[in-house]
N, C-alpha and C positions, 0 to 999 in steps of 0.2 A: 496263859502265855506259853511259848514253845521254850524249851528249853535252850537253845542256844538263837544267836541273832548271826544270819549271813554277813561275813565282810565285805563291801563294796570291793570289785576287781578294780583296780589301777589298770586304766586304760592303755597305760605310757609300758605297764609292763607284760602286755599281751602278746602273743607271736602271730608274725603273720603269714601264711602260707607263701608258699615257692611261687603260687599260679598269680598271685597278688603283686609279691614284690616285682613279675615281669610285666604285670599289663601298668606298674607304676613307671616302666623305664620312657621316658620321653620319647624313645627312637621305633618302639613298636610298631608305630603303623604305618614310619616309613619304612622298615622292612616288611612288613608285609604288601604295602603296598609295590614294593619295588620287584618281591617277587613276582607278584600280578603282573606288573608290566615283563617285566622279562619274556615270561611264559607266553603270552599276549605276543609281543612282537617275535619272539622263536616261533611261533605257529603261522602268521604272517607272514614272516620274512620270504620274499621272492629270491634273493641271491644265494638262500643255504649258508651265508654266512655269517649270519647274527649270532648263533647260540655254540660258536667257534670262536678259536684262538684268535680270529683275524677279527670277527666281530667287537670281540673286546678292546683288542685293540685301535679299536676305532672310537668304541663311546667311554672308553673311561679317558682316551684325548681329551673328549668334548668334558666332563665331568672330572678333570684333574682343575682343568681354567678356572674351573666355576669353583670347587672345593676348594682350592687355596684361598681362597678370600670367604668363602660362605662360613668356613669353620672360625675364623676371626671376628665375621660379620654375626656367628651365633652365640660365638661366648660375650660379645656388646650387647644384642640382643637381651642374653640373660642376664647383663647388669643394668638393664632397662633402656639402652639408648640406641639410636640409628645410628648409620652413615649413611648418607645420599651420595655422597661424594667417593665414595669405592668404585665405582663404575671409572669414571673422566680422571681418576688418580692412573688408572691402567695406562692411558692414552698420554697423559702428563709425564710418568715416568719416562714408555718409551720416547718422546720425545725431548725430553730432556736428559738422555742418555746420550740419545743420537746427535744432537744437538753441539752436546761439549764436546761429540769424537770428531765429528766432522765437520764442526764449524772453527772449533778452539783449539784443537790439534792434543788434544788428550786423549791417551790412550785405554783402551778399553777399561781395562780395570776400574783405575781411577774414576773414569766416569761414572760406572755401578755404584763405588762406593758413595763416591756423592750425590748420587739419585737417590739410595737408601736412606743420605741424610738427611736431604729435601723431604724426602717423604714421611721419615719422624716428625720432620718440622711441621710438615702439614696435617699432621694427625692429631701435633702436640698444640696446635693453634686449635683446632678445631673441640678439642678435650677440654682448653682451658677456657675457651668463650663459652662454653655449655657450661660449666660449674662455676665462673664468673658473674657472667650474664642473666643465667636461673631460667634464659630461656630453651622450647622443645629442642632436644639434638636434629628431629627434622628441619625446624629452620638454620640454626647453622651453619649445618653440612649443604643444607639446599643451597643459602646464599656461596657456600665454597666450591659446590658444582657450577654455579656459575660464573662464579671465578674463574675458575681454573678452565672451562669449559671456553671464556674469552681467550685467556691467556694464550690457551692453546694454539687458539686459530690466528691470532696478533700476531703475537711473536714468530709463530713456524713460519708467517707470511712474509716478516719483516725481515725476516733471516736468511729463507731461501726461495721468496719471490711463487712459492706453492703452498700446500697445504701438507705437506709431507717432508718428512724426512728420510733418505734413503742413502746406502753407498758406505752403512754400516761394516759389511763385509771387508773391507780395502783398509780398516785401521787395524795397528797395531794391537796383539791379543784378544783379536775377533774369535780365531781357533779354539783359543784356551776355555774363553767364555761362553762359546759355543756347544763345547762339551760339557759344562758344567748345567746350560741351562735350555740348550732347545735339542741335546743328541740322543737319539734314539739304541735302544736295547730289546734283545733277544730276537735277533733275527731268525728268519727272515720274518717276521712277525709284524717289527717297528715301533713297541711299544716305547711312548714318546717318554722323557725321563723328568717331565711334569707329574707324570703319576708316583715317581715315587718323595718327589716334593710334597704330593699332597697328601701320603701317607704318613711320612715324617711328620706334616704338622699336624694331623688328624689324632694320632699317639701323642704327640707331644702333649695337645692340648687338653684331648681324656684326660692324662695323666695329671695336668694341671688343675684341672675342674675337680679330679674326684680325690687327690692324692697329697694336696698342697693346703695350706692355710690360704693361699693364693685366692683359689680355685672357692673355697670357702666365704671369702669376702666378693669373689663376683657372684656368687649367688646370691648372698644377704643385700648388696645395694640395690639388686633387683627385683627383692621381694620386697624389703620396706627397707628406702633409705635413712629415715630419719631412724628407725629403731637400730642399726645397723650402727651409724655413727655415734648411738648411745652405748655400744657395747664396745665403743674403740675400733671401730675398723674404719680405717684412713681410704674414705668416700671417692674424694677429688683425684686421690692418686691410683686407685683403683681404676675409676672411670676411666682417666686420663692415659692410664697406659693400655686399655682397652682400645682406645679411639691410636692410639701409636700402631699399636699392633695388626689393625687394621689396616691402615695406611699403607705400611710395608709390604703387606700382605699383596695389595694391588699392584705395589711398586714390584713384586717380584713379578706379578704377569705379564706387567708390561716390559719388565725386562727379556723374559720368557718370548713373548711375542715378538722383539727388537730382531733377537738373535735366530729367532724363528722363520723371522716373514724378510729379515734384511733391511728393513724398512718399520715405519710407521706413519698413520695415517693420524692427522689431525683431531679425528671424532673422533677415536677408534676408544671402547669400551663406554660409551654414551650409552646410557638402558640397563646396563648388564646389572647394576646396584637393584634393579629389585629382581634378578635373578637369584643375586646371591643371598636377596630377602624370602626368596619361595623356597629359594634350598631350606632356609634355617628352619621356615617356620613345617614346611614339609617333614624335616627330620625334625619336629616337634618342638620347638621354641614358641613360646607364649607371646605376644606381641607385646603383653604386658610386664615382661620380666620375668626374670627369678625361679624360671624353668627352661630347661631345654639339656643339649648335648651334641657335644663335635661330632662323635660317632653319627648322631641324628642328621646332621649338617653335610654329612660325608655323604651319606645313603642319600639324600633330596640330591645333594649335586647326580648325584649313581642316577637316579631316575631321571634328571633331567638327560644327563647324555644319551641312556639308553633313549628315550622318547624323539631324543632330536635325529640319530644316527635311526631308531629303528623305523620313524617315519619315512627316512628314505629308501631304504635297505624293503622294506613294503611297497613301493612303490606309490606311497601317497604322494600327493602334493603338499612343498614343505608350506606351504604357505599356511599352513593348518597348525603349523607347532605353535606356535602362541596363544593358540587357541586351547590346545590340546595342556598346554601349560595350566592354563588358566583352571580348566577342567581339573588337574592333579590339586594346583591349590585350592580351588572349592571343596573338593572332596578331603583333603587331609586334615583342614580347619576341620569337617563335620569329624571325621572318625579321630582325632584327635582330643576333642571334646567330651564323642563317647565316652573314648578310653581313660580319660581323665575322671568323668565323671564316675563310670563304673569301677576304677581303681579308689576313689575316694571314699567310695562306700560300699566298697568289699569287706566281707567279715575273715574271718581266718580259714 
Protein backbone atom coordinates (compact mmCIF):
# COMPACT_ATOMS: atom_id res chain seq x y z
CA UNK A 1 0.00 0.00 0.00
CA UNK A 2 1.44 3.53 -0.60
CA UNK A 3 2.32 5.31 2.22
CA UNK A 4 0.03 8.17 2.43
CA UNK A 5 -3.95 8.35 0.96
CA UNK A 6 -4.77 11.57 -1.33
CA UNK A 7 -7.42 13.95 0.50
CA UNK A 8 -10.35 14.43 -1.67
CA UNK A 9 -10.36 18.38 -2.79
CA UNK A 10 -13.52 20.35 -1.68
CA UNK A 11 -14.98 21.39 -4.68
CA UNK A 12 -16.79 24.39 -2.88
CA UNK A 13 -13.12 25.49 -1.88
CA UNK A 14 -11.51 25.57 -5.40
CA UNK A 15 -10.61 29.00 -7.25
CA UNK A 16 -11.87 29.82 -10.13
CA UNK A 17 -9.99 31.84 -12.87
CA UNK A 18 -10.70 35.58 -13.85
CA UNK A 19 -11.57 34.14 -17.67
CA UNK A 20 -14.45 31.89 -15.78
CA UNK A 21 -15.83 34.27 -13.38
CA UNK A 22 -16.54 36.67 -16.80
CA UNK A 23 -17.86 34.33 -19.33
CA UNK A 24 -20.23 33.43 -15.89
CA UNK A 25 -21.58 37.27 -16.00
CA UNK A 26 -25.19 36.86 -17.52
CA UNK A 27 -24.50 40.17 -19.68
CA UNK A 28 -21.48 38.76 -21.89
CA UNK A 29 -22.97 38.22 -24.84
CA UNK A 30 -24.99 41.03 -24.82
CA UNK A 31 -21.97 43.07 -24.80
CA UNK A 32 -20.39 41.43 -27.18
CA UNK A 33 -23.00 41.18 -29.27
CA UNK A 34 -23.91 44.90 -29.08
CA UNK A 35 -20.41 45.75 -30.01
CA UNK A 36 -21.10 43.63 -33.18
CA UNK A 37 -23.89 45.67 -34.06
CA UNK A 38 -22.26 48.91 -33.50
CA UNK A 39 -19.33 48.22 -35.55
CA UNK A 40 -21.85 46.68 -38.18
CA UNK A 41 -23.95 49.76 -38.49
CA UNK A 42 -20.70 52.47 -38.07
CA UNK A 43 -19.64 50.71 -41.39
CA UNK A 44 -23.04 51.05 -42.96
CA UNK A 45 -24.20 54.03 -41.95
CA UNK A 46 -24.96 56.41 -45.08
CA UNK A 47 -25.28 59.76 -42.94
CA UNK A 48 -21.68 59.65 -41.19
CA UNK A 49 -23.50 60.07 -38.25
CA UNK A 50 -24.00 56.95 -36.38
CA UNK A 51 -20.67 56.27 -34.79
CA UNK A 52 -20.85 60.25 -33.60
CA UNK A 53 -22.18 62.32 -30.79
CA UNK A 54 -25.39 62.88 -32.78
CA UNK A 55 -25.78 59.29 -33.59
CA UNK A 56 -25.90 58.47 -30.01
CA UNK A 57 -27.99 60.76 -29.35
CA UNK A 58 -30.42 59.48 -31.33
CA UNK A 59 -30.47 55.55 -30.32
CA UNK A 60 -29.86 55.74 -26.81
CA UNK A 61 -33.59 57.99 -27.10
CA UNK A 62 -34.85 54.89 -28.68
CA UNK A 63 -33.01 52.60 -25.99
CA UNK A 64 -33.64 54.88 -22.75
CA UNK A 65 -37.88 54.05 -23.56
CA UNK A 66 -37.11 50.60 -23.78
CA UNK A 67 -34.56 50.30 -20.76
CA UNK A 68 -36.74 51.93 -18.23
CA UNK A 69 -38.95 49.25 -18.03
CA UNK A 70 -36.76 46.27 -19.53
CA UNK A 71 -34.41 46.64 -16.41
CA UNK A 72 -37.64 46.25 -13.97
CA UNK A 73 -39.15 43.69 -16.56
CA UNK A 74 -35.37 41.70 -15.89
CA UNK A 75 -35.13 41.68 -12.35
CA UNK A 76 -39.25 40.03 -12.60
CA UNK A 77 -37.90 37.96 -15.05
CA UNK A 78 -35.23 36.70 -12.55
CA UNK A 79 -37.78 36.03 -9.87
CA UNK A 80 -39.50 33.86 -12.44
CA UNK A 81 -42.53 35.86 -13.39
CA UNK A 82 -43.75 38.05 -16.60
CA UNK A 83 -45.73 41.19 -17.26
CA UNK A 84 -47.64 41.28 -20.34
CA UNK A 85 -49.20 44.22 -19.14
CA UNK A 86 -45.78 46.77 -19.16
CA UNK A 87 -46.56 47.61 -22.76
CA UNK A 88 -50.60 49.08 -22.50
CA UNK A 89 -49.61 50.29 -18.70
CA UNK A 90 -47.31 53.15 -20.95
CA UNK A 91 -50.39 54.10 -22.85
CA UNK A 92 -52.78 53.87 -19.47
CA UNK A 93 -50.54 56.15 -17.61
CA UNK A 94 -50.29 58.69 -20.20
CA UNK A 95 -53.80 58.79 -20.53
CA UNK A 96 -54.74 58.86 -17.25
CA UNK A 97 -52.30 61.63 -16.61
CA UNK A 98 -53.92 63.55 -19.44
CA UNK A 99 -56.97 62.77 -18.43
CA UNK A 100 -57.37 64.36 -14.75
CA UNK A 101 -55.26 67.59 -16.32
CA UNK A 102 -57.49 68.21 -18.79
CA UNK A 103 -60.69 66.73 -18.12
CA UNK A 104 -60.75 67.43 -14.12
CA UNK A 105 -58.92 70.50 -13.92
CA UNK A 106 -55.90 69.05 -11.86
CA UNK A 107 -52.84 70.37 -12.30
CA UNK A 108 -49.93 68.70 -13.48
CA UNK A 109 -48.30 67.50 -10.67
CA UNK A 110 -50.95 66.04 -8.84
CA UNK A 111 -51.87 64.36 -11.70
CA UNK A 112 -48.30 62.43 -11.96
CA UNK A 113 -48.62 61.72 -8.61
CA UNK A 114 -51.69 59.88 -8.83
CA UNK A 115 -50.81 58.04 -12.00
CA UNK A 116 -47.77 56.74 -10.14
CA UNK A 117 -50.39 55.61 -7.65
CA UNK A 118 -52.75 53.98 -10.03
CA UNK A 119 -50.02 52.32 -11.23
CA UNK A 120 -48.65 50.70 -7.93
CA UNK A 121 -52.24 49.74 -7.75
CA UNK A 122 -51.98 47.92 -10.83
CA UNK A 123 -48.82 46.20 -10.44
CA UNK A 124 -50.03 45.38 -6.74
CA UNK A 125 -53.28 43.67 -8.20
CA UNK A 126 -51.47 42.00 -10.80
CA UNK A 127 -48.62 40.55 -7.97
CA UNK A 128 -51.29 39.51 -5.55
CA UNK A 129 -53.57 37.57 -8.19
CA UNK A 130 -50.37 35.62 -9.28
CA UNK A 131 -49.47 34.49 -5.54
CA UNK A 132 -53.20 34.13 -4.62
CA UNK A 133 -54.34 32.41 -7.54
CA UNK A 134 -51.11 29.94 -8.10
CA UNK A 135 -51.81 30.72 -11.56
CA UNK A 136 -48.77 31.58 -14.69
CA UNK A 137 -48.04 35.44 -14.24
CA UNK A 138 -48.48 35.25 -18.19
CA UNK A 139 -52.14 34.71 -17.78
CA UNK A 140 -52.63 37.36 -15.37
CA UNK A 141 -51.06 40.19 -16.80
CA UNK A 142 -52.40 38.93 -20.13
CA UNK A 143 -55.97 39.10 -18.77
CA UNK A 144 -54.73 42.83 -17.37
CA UNK A 145 -53.43 43.79 -20.92
CA UNK A 146 -56.72 43.40 -21.72
CA UNK A 147 -58.22 45.32 -19.37
CA UNK A 148 -56.49 47.95 -19.53
CA UNK A 149 -56.06 47.77 -23.21
CA UNK A 150 -60.40 48.21 -23.14
CA UNK A 151 -60.36 50.69 -20.54
CA UNK A 152 -58.16 52.73 -22.62
CA UNK A 153 -60.04 52.98 -25.77
CA UNK A 154 -63.81 53.22 -23.43
CA UNK A 155 -63.11 55.70 -21.38
CA UNK A 156 -60.63 58.06 -23.67
CA UNK A 157 -63.89 57.74 -26.10
CA UNK A 158 -66.30 58.40 -23.48
CA UNK A 159 -64.46 61.36 -22.17
CA UNK A 160 -63.31 63.30 -25.27
CA UNK A 161 -65.46 61.89 -28.07
CA UNK A 162 -61.60 60.46 -29.73
CA UNK A 163 -59.24 58.17 -29.10
CA UNK A 164 -56.63 60.57 -27.66
CA UNK A 165 -55.77 62.76 -25.33
CA UNK A 166 -54.21 66.02 -26.05
CA UNK A 167 -53.90 69.93 -25.05
CA UNK A 168 -51.43 68.58 -22.10
CA UNK A 169 -49.29 71.70 -22.66
CA UNK A 170 -52.11 74.56 -21.63
CA UNK A 171 -52.21 73.09 -17.82
CA UNK A 172 -50.89 74.37 -14.93
CA UNK A 173 -47.04 73.06 -14.29
CA UNK A 174 -46.73 71.53 -17.73
CA UNK A 175 -43.13 73.64 -17.74
CA UNK A 176 -42.04 72.40 -14.50
CA UNK A 177 -42.85 68.56 -15.48
CA UNK A 178 -41.52 69.05 -18.63
CA UNK A 179 -38.24 69.61 -17.42
CA UNK A 180 -38.14 67.01 -15.24
CA UNK A 181 -39.29 64.36 -17.62
CA UNK A 182 -39.30 65.02 -21.58
CA UNK A 183 -36.18 68.23 -21.66
CA UNK A 184 -33.26 67.76 -23.35
CA UNK A 185 -29.31 68.22 -22.36
CA UNK A 186 -25.92 68.98 -23.91
CA UNK A 187 -26.61 70.84 -26.67
CA UNK A 188 -26.55 71.21 -29.40
CA UNK A 189 -26.52 67.51 -29.40
CA UNK A 190 -30.19 66.94 -27.71
CA UNK A 191 -29.61 64.10 -25.67
CA UNK A 192 -33.22 63.39 -24.46
CA UNK A 193 -33.07 63.41 -20.26
CA UNK A 194 -34.78 59.66 -20.44
CA UNK A 195 -31.42 58.49 -20.68
CA UNK A 196 -30.31 59.57 -17.70
CA UNK A 197 -33.68 58.20 -16.05
CA UNK A 198 -32.47 55.04 -17.38
CA UNK A 199 -29.22 55.05 -15.94
CA UNK A 200 -30.33 56.02 -12.59
CA UNK A 201 -32.54 52.99 -12.58
CA UNK A 202 -29.99 50.65 -14.43
CA UNK A 203 -27.40 51.52 -11.07
CA UNK A 204 -29.92 51.44 -8.85
CA UNK A 205 -31.07 48.18 -9.65
CA UNK A 206 -27.29 46.41 -10.09
CA UNK A 207 -26.96 47.76 -6.93
CA UNK A 208 -29.87 45.99 -5.66
CA UNK A 209 -29.42 42.67 -7.27
CA UNK A 210 -25.82 42.22 -6.31
CA UNK A 211 -25.54 44.39 -2.99
CA UNK A 212 -28.86 44.00 -0.88
CA UNK A 213 -30.44 41.06 0.90
CA UNK A 214 -33.18 42.46 -1.43
CA UNK A 215 -31.46 41.68 -4.46
CA UNK A 216 -30.64 38.14 -2.77
CA UNK A 217 -34.18 36.95 -2.45
CA UNK A 218 -35.06 37.98 -6.17
CA UNK A 219 -32.63 35.59 -7.26
CA UNK A 220 -33.56 32.64 -4.81
CA UNK A 221 -37.58 32.88 -5.78
CA UNK A 222 -36.42 32.49 -9.07
CA UNK A 223 -34.25 29.74 -8.88
CA UNK A 224 -36.53 27.52 -6.53
CA UNK A 225 -39.40 29.04 -4.87
CA UNK A 226 -40.41 26.46 -2.68
CA UNK A 227 -36.60 25.96 -1.29
CA UNK A 228 -36.32 29.74 -1.00
CA UNK A 229 -39.42 30.12 1.21
CA UNK A 230 -37.81 27.27 3.35
CA UNK A 231 -35.01 29.39 4.24
CA UNK A 232 -37.43 32.44 5.29
CA UNK A 233 -37.39 34.53 2.32
CA UNK A 234 -40.72 36.23 2.24
CA UNK A 235 -41.85 34.83 -1.51
CA UNK A 236 -45.25 36.78 -2.05
CA UNK A 237 -43.78 40.06 -0.94
CA UNK A 238 -40.70 39.71 -3.11
CA UNK A 239 -42.80 38.80 -6.12
CA UNK A 240 -45.21 41.46 -5.40
CA UNK A 241 -43.05 44.33 -5.12
CA UNK A 242 -41.36 43.04 -8.34
CA UNK A 243 -44.64 43.12 -10.28
CA UNK A 244 -45.00 47.07 -8.37
CA UNK A 245 -41.93 48.03 -9.65
CA UNK A 246 -42.63 47.19 -12.90
CA UNK A 247 -45.70 48.93 -13.33
CA UNK A 248 -44.25 52.27 -12.24
CA UNK A 249 -41.55 51.70 -14.46
CA UNK A 250 -44.07 51.95 -17.51
CA UNK A 251 -46.00 54.45 -15.71
CA UNK A 252 -42.86 56.68 -15.90
CA UNK A 253 -42.79 56.21 -19.88
CA UNK A 254 -45.92 57.00 -20.38
CA UNK A 255 -45.44 59.84 -18.37
CA UNK A 256 -42.21 60.56 -20.33
CA UNK A 257 -44.19 60.23 -23.54
CA UNK A 258 -47.24 62.72 -22.25
CA UNK A 259 -44.80 65.53 -21.74
CA UNK A 260 -42.94 64.67 -24.79
CA UNK A 261 -45.48 64.19 -27.56
CA UNK A 262 -48.18 66.72 -25.67
CA UNK A 263 -50.56 64.41 -26.24
CA UNK A 264 -51.46 60.61 -26.03
CA UNK A 265 -52.75 58.01 -28.10
CA UNK A 266 -55.19 55.44 -27.13
CA UNK A 267 -52.82 52.12 -28.16
CA UNK A 268 -49.91 53.88 -27.70
CA UNK A 269 -47.29 51.15 -25.97
CA UNK A 270 -49.58 48.07 -27.33
CA UNK A 271 -46.42 45.37 -28.37
CA UNK A 272 -43.71 47.12 -26.73
CA UNK A 273 -44.06 44.30 -23.44
CA UNK A 274 -42.15 41.80 -25.41
CA UNK A 275 -39.70 44.34 -26.48
CA UNK A 276 -38.92 44.86 -23.04
CA UNK A 277 -38.88 40.93 -22.99
CA UNK A 278 -36.09 40.65 -25.81
CA UNK A 279 -34.09 43.47 -24.02
CA UNK A 280 -34.05 41.16 -20.81
CA UNK A 281 -33.66 37.97 -22.21
CA UNK A 282 -30.82 39.62 -24.73
CA UNK A 283 -28.95 41.02 -21.95
CA UNK A 284 -29.17 37.52 -20.61
CA UNK A 285 -32.05 36.64 -18.38
CA UNK A 286 -33.16 33.01 -18.42
CA UNK A 287 -36.93 32.73 -19.08
CA UNK A 288 -36.70 30.32 -16.49
CA UNK A 289 -35.59 32.48 -13.72
CA UNK A 290 -33.03 32.85 -11.22
CA UNK A 291 -30.51 34.29 -13.70
CA UNK A 292 -29.88 37.43 -15.31
CA UNK A 293 -28.81 41.35 -14.69
CA UNK A 294 -29.96 45.02 -15.16
CA UNK A 295 -26.66 45.88 -16.67
CA UNK A 296 -27.72 42.73 -19.19
CA UNK A 297 -31.14 44.50 -19.72
CA UNK A 298 -29.57 47.83 -20.18
CA UNK A 299 -27.10 46.61 -23.21
CA UNK A 300 -30.47 44.45 -24.96
CA UNK A 301 -32.32 47.72 -24.69
CA UNK A 302 -28.41 49.43 -26.21
CA UNK A 303 -28.89 47.16 -29.08
CA UNK A 304 -32.32 47.42 -29.72
CA UNK A 305 -31.94 51.22 -30.26
CA UNK A 306 -28.81 51.17 -32.03
CA UNK A 307 -30.54 48.37 -34.62
CA UNK A 308 -33.80 50.54 -34.84
CA UNK A 309 -31.83 54.10 -35.48
CA UNK A 310 -28.92 52.28 -37.40
CA UNK A 311 -31.47 50.50 -39.77
CA UNK A 312 -32.25 53.86 -40.88
CA UNK A 313 -29.26 55.98 -40.69
CA UNK A 314 -28.31 52.70 -43.57
CA UNK A 315 -30.64 53.54 -45.44
CA UNK A 316 -32.67 50.05 -45.12
CA UNK A 317 -36.10 49.84 -45.09
CA UNK A 318 -37.44 50.08 -41.46
CA UNK A 319 -39.85 47.76 -42.28
CA UNK A 320 -37.10 45.17 -41.66
CA UNK A 321 -36.45 45.91 -37.86
CA UNK A 322 -38.74 43.42 -36.42
CA UNK A 323 -37.30 41.09 -38.28
CA UNK A 324 -33.89 42.14 -37.78
CA UNK A 325 -35.17 41.97 -33.86
CA UNK A 326 -36.26 38.72 -34.06
CA UNK A 327 -32.84 37.61 -35.73
CA UNK A 328 -30.77 39.34 -32.31
CA UNK A 329 -33.21 37.16 -30.20
CA UNK A 330 -32.65 33.95 -31.94
CA UNK A 331 -29.06 34.50 -31.83
CA UNK A 332 -28.70 35.57 -28.14
CA UNK A 333 -30.84 32.61 -26.88
CA UNK A 334 -28.17 30.34 -28.78
CA UNK A 335 -24.92 32.26 -27.68
CA UNK A 336 -26.39 32.64 -24.29
CA UNK A 337 -26.74 29.04 -23.70
CA UNK A 338 -23.25 28.48 -25.13
CA UNK A 339 -21.96 30.78 -22.63
CA UNK A 340 -23.87 29.31 -19.85
CA UNK A 341 -23.07 25.94 -20.80
CA UNK A 342 -19.23 26.50 -21.27
CA UNK A 343 -19.16 28.69 -17.93
CA UNK A 344 -20.67 25.79 -16.19
CA UNK A 345 -18.10 23.40 -16.93
CA UNK A 346 -15.02 25.51 -17.10
CA UNK A 347 -12.33 24.27 -14.75
CA UNK A 348 -9.99 26.79 -13.14
Amino acid sequence: MSAATSTPKDERLAQTSRLTRVMRRPELGAFLGALVIYLMFAVVDTTGMFAGINGAARWTDVAANVGIVAVPVAMLMIAGEFDLSSGVMIGTSGLLAGLLSTEYGLSMWPAILLTFAFAACVGLINGYLVMKTGLPSFIITLAMFFSLRGINLGVTKALTDTVRVAGVDKVPGFSSAEAVFASTFWEPYGFRIAVVWWLLITIFATVVLTRSRFGNWITAVGGDQNAARNTGVPVRRTKMTMFVATSMASCLVGIINLMRLKSMQAGQGVGEEFTFIIAAVVGGCLLTGGYGSAIGASIGASIIGMAFIGIAFAGWNTDWSFLFLGVILFIAVLVNTYIGRRAQGARK
